[in-house]
C-alpha positions, -999 to +999 in steps of 0.1 A: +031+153-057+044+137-026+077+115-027+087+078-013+108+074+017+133+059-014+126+095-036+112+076-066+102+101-094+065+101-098+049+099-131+017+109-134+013+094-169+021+060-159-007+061-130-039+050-133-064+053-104-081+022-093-118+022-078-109-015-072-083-009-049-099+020-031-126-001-022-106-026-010-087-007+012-119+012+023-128-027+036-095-034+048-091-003+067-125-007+084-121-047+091-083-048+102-074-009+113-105+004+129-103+029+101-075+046+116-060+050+081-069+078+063-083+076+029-054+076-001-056+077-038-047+044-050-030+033-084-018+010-108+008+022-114+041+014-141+071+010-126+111+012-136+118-019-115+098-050-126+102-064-092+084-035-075+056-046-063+041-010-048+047+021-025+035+041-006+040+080-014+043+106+016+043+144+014+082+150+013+098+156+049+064+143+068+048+108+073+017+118+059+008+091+029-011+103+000-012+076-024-001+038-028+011+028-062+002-009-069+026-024-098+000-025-123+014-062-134-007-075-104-041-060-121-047-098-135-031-115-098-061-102-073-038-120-046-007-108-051-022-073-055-039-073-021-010-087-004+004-059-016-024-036-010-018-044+028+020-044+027+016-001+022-012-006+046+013-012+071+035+012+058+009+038+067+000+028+099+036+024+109+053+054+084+088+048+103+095+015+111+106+005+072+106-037+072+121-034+109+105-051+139+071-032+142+066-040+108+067-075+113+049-070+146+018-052+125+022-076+096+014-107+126-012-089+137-027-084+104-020-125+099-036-135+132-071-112+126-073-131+095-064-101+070-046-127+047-069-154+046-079-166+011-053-145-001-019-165+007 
């Protein structure tokens, strides 16, 4: 499987795939990126770090994403889980720019179209 930017070991048994979240980024991607973003398998996913909130996995040595690994603490906060659910959405659309400027650039745009409403 692919690796993180950060080279976090992957393990599959502590993945689960999430319909849920695939169909919200399916809406998400269409409403708010002109379904520029191609499709991803999305988990729940237990992590090391408590304070993980997700990733987003890349094939190692490219910025092609395969999969976004939602802390699967946030199965029970719908909010907090789609916050984070766009957070990797960014990270997709813009694979280099880490939390630099475009990030924050993309994450105002996302704010300003209304992406976060009912959600913050």
């Amino acid at each position: 499987m692919s690796v993180p930017k950060d080279k976090m070991t992957f393990y599959p048994s502590k993945a689960r795939r999430s319909k849920a979240l695939e169909s919200w980024f399916a809406y998400y991607n269409q409403a708010f990126f002109g379904n520029k973003l191609k499709p991803v398998t999305l988990y729940w996913y237990e992590f090391r770090k408590v304070n993980r909130h997700g990733v987003t996995m890349f094939d190692q040595g490219t910025t092609r994403s395969t999969a976004i690994l939602v802390n699967k603490n946030l199965k029970n906060a719908s909010c907090y889980a789609l916050q984070t659910l766009l957070h990797e959405m960014i990270h997709m659309k813009k694979p280099r720019a880490m939390h630099g400027p475009a990030f924050h650039k993309e994450k105002l745009r996302l704010l300003k179209a209304g992406a976060y409403n009912n959600i913050v």
